[in-house]
VOGU-3710 file (C-alpha; in Angstrom, 3 decimals, decimal comma):
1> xxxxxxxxxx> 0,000/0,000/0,000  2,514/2,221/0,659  4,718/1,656/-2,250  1,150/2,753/-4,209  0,766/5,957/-2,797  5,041/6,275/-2,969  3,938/5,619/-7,273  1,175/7,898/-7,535  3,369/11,030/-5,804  6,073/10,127/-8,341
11> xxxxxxxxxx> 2,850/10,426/-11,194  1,776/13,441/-9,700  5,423/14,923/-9,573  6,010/13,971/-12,890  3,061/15,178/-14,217  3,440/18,494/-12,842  7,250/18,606/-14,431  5,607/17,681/-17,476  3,386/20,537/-17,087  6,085/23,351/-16,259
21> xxxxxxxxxx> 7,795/21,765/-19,467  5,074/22,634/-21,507  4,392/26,083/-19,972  7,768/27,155/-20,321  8,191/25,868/-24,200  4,843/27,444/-25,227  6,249/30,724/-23,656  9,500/30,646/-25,345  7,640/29,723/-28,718  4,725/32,100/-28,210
31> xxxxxxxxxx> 5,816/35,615/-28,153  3,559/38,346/-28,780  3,646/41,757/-30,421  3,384/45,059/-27,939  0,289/46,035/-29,453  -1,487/43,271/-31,521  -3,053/44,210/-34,893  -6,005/42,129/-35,873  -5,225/39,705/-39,086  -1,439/40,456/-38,841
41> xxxxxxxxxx> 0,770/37,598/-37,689  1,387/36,992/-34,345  3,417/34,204/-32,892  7,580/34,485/-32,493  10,344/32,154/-30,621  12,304/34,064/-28,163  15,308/33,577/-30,362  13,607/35,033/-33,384  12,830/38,320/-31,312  16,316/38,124/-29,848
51> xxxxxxxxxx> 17,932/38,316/-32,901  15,519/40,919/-34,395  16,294/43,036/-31,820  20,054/42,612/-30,982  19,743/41,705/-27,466  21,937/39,304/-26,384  20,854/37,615/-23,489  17,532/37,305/-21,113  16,815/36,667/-17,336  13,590/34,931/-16,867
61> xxxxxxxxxx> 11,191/33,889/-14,210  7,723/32,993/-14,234  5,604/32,609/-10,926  2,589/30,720/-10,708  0,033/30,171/-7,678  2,374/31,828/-5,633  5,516/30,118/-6,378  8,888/30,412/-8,822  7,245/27,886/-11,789  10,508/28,363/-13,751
71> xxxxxxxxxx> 13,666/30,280/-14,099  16,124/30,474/-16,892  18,580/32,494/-18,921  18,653/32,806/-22,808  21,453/33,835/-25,238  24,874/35,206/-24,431  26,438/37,612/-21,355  28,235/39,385/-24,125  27,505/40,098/-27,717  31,047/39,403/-28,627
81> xxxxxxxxxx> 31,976/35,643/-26,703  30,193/32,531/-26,393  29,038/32,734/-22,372  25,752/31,645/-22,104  23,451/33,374/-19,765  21,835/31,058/-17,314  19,625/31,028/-14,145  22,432/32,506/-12,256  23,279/35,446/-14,675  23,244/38,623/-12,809
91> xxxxxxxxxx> 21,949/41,911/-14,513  21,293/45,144/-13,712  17,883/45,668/-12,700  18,084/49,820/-13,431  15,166/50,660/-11,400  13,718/47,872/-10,355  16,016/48,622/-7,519  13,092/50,883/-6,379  10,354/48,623/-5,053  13,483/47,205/-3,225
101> xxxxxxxxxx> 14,181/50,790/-1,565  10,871/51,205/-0,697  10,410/47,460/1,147  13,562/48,404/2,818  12,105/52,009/4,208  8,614/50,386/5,059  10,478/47,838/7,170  11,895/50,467/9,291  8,658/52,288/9,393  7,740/48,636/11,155
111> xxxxxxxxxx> 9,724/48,959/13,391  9,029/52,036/14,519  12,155/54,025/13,426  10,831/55,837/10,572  7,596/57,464/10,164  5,933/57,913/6,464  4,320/61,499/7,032  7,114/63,050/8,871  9,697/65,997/7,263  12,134/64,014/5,794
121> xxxxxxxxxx> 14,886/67,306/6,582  14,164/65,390/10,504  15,672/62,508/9,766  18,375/64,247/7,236  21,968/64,649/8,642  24,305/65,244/5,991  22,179/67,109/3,543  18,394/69,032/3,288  16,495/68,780/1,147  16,514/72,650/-0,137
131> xxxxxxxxxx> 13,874/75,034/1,178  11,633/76,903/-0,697  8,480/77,896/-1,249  6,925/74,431/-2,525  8,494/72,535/0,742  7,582/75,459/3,234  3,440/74,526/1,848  4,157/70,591/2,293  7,287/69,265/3,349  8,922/66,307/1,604
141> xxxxxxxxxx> 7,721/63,393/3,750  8,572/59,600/2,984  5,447/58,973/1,943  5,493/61,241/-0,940  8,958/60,187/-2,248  8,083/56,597/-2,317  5,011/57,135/-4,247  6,731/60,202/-6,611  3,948/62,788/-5,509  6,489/64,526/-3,972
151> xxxxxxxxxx> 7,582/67,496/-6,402  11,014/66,237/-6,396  13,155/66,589/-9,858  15,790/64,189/-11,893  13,588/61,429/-12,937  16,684/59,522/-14,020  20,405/59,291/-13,815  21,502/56,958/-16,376  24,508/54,696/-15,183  27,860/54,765/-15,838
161> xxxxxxxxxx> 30,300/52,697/-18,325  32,950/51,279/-15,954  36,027/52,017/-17,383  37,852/54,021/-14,996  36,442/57,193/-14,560  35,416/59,142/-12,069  31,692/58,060/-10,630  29,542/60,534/-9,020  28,715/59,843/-5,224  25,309/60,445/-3,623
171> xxxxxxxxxx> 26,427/64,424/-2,998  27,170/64,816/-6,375  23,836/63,917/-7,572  22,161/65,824/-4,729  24,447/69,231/-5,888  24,270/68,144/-9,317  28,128/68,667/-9,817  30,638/66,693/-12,376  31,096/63,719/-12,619  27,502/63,597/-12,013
181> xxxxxxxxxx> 25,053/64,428/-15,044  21,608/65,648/-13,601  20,414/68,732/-12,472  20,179/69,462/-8,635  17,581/67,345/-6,850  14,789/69,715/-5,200  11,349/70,701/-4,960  10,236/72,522/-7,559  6,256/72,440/-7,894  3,777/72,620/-5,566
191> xxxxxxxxxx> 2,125/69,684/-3,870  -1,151/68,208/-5,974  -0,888/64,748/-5,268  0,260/63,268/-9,042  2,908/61,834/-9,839  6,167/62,966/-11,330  8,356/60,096/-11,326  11,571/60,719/-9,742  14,805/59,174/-9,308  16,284/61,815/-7,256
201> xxxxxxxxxx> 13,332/61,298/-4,804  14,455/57,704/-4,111  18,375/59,028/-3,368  16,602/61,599/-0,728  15,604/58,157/0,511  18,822/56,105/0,242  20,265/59,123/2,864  17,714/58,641/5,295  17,943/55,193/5,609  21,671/55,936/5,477
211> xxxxxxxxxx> 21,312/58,655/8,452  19,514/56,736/10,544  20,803/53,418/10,687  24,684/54,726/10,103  25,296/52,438/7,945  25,791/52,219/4,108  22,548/51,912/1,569  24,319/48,610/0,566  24,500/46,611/4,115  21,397/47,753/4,803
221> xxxxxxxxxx> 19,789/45,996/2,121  21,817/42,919/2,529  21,121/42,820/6,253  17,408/43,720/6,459  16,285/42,211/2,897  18,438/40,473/0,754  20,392/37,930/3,166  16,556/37,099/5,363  15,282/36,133/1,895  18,245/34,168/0,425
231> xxxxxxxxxx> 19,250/36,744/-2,441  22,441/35,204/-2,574  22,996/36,468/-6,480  21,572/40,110/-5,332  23,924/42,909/-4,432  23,715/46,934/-4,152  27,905/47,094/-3,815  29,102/49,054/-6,652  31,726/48,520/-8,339  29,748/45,035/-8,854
241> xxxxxxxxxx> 31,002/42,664/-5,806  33,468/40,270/-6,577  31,615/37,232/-5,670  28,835/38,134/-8,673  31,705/38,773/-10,970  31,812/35,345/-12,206  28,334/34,906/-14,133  27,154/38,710/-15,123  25,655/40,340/-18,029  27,737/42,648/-20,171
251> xxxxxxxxxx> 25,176/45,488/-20,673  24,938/46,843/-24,443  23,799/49,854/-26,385  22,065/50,933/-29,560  22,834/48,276/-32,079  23,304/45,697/-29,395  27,373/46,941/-28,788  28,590/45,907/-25,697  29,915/48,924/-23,255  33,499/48,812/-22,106
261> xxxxxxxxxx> 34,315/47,412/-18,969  31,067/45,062/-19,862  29,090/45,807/-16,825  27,241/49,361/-15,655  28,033/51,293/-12,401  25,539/52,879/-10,479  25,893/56,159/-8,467  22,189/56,290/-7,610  22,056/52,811/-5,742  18,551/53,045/-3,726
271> xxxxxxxxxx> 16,982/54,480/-7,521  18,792/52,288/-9,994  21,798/49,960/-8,599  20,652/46,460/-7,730  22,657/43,581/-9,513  20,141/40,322/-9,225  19,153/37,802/-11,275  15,161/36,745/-12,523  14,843/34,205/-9,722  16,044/36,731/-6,949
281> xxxxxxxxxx> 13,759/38,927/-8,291  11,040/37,000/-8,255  11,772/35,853/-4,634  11,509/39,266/-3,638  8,071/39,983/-5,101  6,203/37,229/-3,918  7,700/37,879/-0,526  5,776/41,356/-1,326  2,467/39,145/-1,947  3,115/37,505/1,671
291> xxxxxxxxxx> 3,607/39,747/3,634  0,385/41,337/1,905  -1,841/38,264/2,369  -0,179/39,051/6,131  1,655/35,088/6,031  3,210/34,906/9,590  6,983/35,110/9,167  7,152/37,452/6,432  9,227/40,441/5,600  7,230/43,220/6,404
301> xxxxxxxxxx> 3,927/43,632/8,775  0,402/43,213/6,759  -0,632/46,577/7,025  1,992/48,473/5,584  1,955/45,498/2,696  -1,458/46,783/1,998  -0,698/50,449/1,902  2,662/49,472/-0,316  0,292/48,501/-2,767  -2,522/50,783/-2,326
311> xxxxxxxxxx> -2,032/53,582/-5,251  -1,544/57,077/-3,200  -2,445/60,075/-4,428  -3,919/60,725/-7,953  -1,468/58,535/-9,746  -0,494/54,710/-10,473  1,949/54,105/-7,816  1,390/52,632/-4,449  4,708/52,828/-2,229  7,416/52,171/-4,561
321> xxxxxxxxxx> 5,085/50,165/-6,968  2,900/50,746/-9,853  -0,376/49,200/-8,774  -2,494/48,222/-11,746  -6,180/47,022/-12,251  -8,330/46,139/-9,258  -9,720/42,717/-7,427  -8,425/39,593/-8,919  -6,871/42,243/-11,775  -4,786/44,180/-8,948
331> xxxxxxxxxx> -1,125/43,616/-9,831  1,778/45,310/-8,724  4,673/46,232/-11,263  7,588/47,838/-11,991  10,350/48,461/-14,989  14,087/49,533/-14,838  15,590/51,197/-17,595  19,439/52,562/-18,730  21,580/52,603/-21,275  22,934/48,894/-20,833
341> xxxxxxxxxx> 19,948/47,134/-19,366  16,126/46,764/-19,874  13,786/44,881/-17,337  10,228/44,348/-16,445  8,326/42,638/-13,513  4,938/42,179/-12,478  2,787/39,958/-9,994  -0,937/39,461/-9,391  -1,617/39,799/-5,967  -4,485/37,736/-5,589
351> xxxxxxxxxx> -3,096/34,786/-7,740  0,440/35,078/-7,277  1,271/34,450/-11,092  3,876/36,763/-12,437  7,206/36,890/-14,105  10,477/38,912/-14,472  12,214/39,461/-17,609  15,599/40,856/-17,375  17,848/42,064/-20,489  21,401/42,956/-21,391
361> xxxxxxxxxx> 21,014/45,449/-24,073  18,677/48,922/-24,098  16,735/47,266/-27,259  15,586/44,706/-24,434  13,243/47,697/-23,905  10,463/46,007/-26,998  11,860/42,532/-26,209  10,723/42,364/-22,907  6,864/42,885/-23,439  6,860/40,898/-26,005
371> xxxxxxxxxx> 8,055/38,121/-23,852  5,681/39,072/-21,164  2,990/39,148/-23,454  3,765/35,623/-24,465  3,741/34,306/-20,612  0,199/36,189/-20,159  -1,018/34,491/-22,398  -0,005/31,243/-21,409  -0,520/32,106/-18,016  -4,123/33,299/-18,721
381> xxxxxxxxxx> -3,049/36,678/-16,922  -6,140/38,815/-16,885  -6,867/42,410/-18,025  -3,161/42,179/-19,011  -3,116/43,026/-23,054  -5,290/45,018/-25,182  -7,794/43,371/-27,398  -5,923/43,216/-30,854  -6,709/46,548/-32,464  -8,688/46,930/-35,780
391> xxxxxxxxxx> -6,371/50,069/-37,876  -8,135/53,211/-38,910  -6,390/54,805/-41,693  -5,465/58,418/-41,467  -6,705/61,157/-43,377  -5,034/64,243/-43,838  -7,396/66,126/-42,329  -6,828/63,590/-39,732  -3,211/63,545/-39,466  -3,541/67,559/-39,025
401> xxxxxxxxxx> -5,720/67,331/-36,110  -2,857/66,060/-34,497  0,353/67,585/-35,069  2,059/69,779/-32,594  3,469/70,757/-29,616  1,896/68,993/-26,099  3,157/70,596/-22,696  3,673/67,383/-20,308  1,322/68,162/-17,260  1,398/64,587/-15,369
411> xxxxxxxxxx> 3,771/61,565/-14,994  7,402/61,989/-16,271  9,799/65,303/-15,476  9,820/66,168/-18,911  8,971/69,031/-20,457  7,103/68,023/-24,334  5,530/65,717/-26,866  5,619/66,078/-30,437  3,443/65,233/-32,841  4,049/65,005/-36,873
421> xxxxxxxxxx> 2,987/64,094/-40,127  5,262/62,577/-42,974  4,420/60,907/-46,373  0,387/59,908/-44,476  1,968/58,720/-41,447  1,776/60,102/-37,929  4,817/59,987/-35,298  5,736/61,125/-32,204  8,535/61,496/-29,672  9,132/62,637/-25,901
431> xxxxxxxxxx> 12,530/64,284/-26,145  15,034/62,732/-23,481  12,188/59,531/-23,531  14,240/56,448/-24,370  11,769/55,415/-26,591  13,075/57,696/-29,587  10,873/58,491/-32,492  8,042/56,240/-32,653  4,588/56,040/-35,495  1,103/56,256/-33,867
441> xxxxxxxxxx> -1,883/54,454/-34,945  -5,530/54,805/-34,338  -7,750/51,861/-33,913  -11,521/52,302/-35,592  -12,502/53,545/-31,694  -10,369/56,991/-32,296  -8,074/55,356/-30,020  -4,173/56,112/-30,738  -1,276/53,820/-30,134  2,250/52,864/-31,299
451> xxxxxxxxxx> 4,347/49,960/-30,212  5,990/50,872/-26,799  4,162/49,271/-25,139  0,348/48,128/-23,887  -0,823/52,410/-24,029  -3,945/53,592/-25,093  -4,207/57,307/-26,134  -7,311/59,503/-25,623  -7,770/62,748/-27,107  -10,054/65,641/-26,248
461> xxxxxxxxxx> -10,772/68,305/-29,146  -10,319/72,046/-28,964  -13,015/74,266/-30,494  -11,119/74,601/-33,883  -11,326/70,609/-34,243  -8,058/69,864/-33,609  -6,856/68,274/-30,682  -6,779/70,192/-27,522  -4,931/66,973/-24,609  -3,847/64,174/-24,862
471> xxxxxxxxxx> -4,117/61,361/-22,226  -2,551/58,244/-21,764  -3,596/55,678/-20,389  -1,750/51,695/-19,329  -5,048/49,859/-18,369  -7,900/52,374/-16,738  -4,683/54,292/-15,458  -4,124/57,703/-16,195  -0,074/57,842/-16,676  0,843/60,776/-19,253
481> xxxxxxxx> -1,203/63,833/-19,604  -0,065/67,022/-22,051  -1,669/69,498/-23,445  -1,517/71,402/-27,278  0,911/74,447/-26,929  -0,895/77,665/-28,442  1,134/78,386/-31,434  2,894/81,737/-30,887
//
């Protein structure tokens, strides 16, 4: 009797092996366009997209019911020599390192040591954040830096090639001095309660943590998150720690060139400088989905779980997270973008499936949601990708109703959107936007897109016809609002 039931756990094991198997080689064979067009083909393999897009390698991890269902790594570490990338391949994760800052600050909060709604200039010992007459209406609290409501500028550093010179510390960003690149970080708008994403928020956060624990950002993370949760390939020490040298991912530019010195350096570490791989990752956010379902044991107290992902404010972010859809929809997400490495992560909160992508190159940027689209739909993730869209064709009275000048009023710290016509086609393009020059299309709804990624655009007209705002949305989230610049 007991060598049956011994057989049938070996079936059952089996069968669910079997089962993984054929997840995984449905994903890998099943990519899917950013935006899919009705009666256009489809289906890729990952290598297909790889190729097309000159990224070398990928970090991947797919969670499932509330566990890691598979984790691999695809292609090569560098464009130029035959190491494959594997489970254990270490990448940047660009700011993906943010969700991680704000677990770390919420765990302190815990414990009673930090307070979310409190002056941040109390806890502040080195440096203040600059007054003026924004700050002296609402002070910079916690709370507002973790969710990017606060006003703060620099909504990204960039990181640095690592071949030898000079790296900006945490004061040189703050000052905005060589060898740093950005502007100073400060206040400089008045409190409304939407976001304005912002890097330089998150290394106003790095120094309190820093402050008050008197210790480095790096050792902090390894003591309080990393080490409890058996991160072993996860690291915030820059340059990259020695003991992650061994199996990491060159990082790569336009045309999929590898940067000397193969990996990036980060100055910004609490915004942008976690090392990890796709399985680390993924440990990390369904620790997140614990300690929100309030599992005894977990990282951080239920509560404060619930208010991480509990969207603050009038924007998409929760505490360090975007928090998308609602109900058995609600997932929480996040990206992390620079100029050697693209990634991408979500989780469902109520199901616990998910999955982290993680890429060597910044054309990785397309790749990834591609690949995630593939593993939703595998996965059956819901509310996840547009319907395939049915094309409108443009006019040229339509294509004029467009073009011009839109002043950014919500979501990223910068300044325009442009909007042209060439030979019938439309295009657009958010200077200092990674995303370059794109082409729009409109769906037979009015509905404009382009290939980016899963945005919808809605317009509102002007009385002369043409169109007066445009507002973007990911999902029934508002993220990008501009309005038409009155021609001079």
């Amino acid at each position: 009797m007991d060598e049956e039931l011994v057989d049938e756990e070996q079936v059952d094991e089996n069968r669910t092996s079997a089962d993984i198997d054929a997840r995984r080689s449905a994903v890998l064979h099943g990519l899917l366009p950013i935006m899919r067009i009705a009666d256009r083909p489809l289906r890729s393999t990952l290598t297909e997209r790889m190729h097309h897009h000159a990224c070398p390698g990928v970090g991947i991890a797919v969670m499932h019911d509330g566990r890691i269902d598979w984790a691999d790594g695809f292609g090569r570490r560098h464009a130029d020599r035959p190491d494959p990338v594997g489970p254990e391949t270490v990448f940047m994760a660009a700011s993906c390192s943010k969700p991680v800052t704000a677990m770390l600050v919420l765990q302190q909060v815990d414990r009673g040591v930090l307070d979310l709604d409190t002056d941040v200039n109390t806890y502040l010992r080195r440096w203040h954040v600059p007054p003026n007459e924004f700050t002296a209406e609402q002070p910079v609290t916690l709370r507002h830096l973790l969710s990017h409501t606060a006003g703060v500028t620099v909504n990204g550093f960039g990181a640095t090639v690592n071949d030898g010179r000079p790296v900006a510390d945490v004061f040189d960003l703050l000052a905005g001095r060589p060898p740093a690149r950005n502007a100073p970080i400060l206040v400089d708008k008045p409190y409304d309660g939407t976001d304005r994403y912002s890097g330089g928020g998150y290394v106003i956060a790095q120094l309190v943590l820093e402050d008050v624990l008197d210790a480095t950002f790096d050792r902090i993370a390894d003591e309080h998150l990393l080490t409890p949760l058996g991160m072993t390939r996860s690291s915030f020490v820059h340059p990259l720690t020695p003991r992650l040298c061994d199996d990491v991912a060159a990082g790569h530019g336009d045309g999929g060139r590898p940067h000397p010195g193969d990996w990036m350096i980060s100055s910004e570490m609490a915004a942008g400088g976690l090392f990890s791989t796709a399985r680390d990752y993924a440990t990390f956010l369904l620790a997140c989905r614990d300690a929100w379902l309030g599992v005894p044991g977990a990282v951080l107290g239920r509560s404060l779980a619930q208010e991480m992902t509990t969207r603050h404010g009038h924007g998409v972010f929760g505490l360090g997270v975007k928090v998308m859809g609602d109900g058995s929809t609600a997932r929480i997400n996040h990206g992390g973008s620079n100029d050697g490495y693209q990634s991408e992560t979500n989780l469902y909160l109520e199901s616990g499936d998910g999955a982290v992508v993680l890429t060597n190159a910044v054309s990785g940027i397309y790749l990834f949601r591609e690949i995630l689209n593939g593993i939703a739909d595998v996965y059956d993730w819901p509310a996840y990708m547009p319907a395939p869209k049915r094309l409108h064709t443009f006019t040229e009275a339509d294509l004029q109703r467009y073009v011009g000048e839109y002043r950014i009023e919500l979501g990223i710290e910068l300044p325009l959107l442009r909007v042209w016509a060439e030979d019938g086609r439309l295009f657009n393009e958010i200077p200092g936007l990674r995303f370059g020059v794109q082409e729009v299309f409109c769906d037979t709804d009015g509905v404009l897109f382009n290939q980016t990624g899963p945005f919808e655009t809605r317009t509102v007209d002007g009385p002369d016809g043409r169109v007066a705002a445009l507002h973007v949305y990911e999902g029934d989230v508002e993220i990008i609002r501009a309005t038409r610049v009155a021609a001079p």
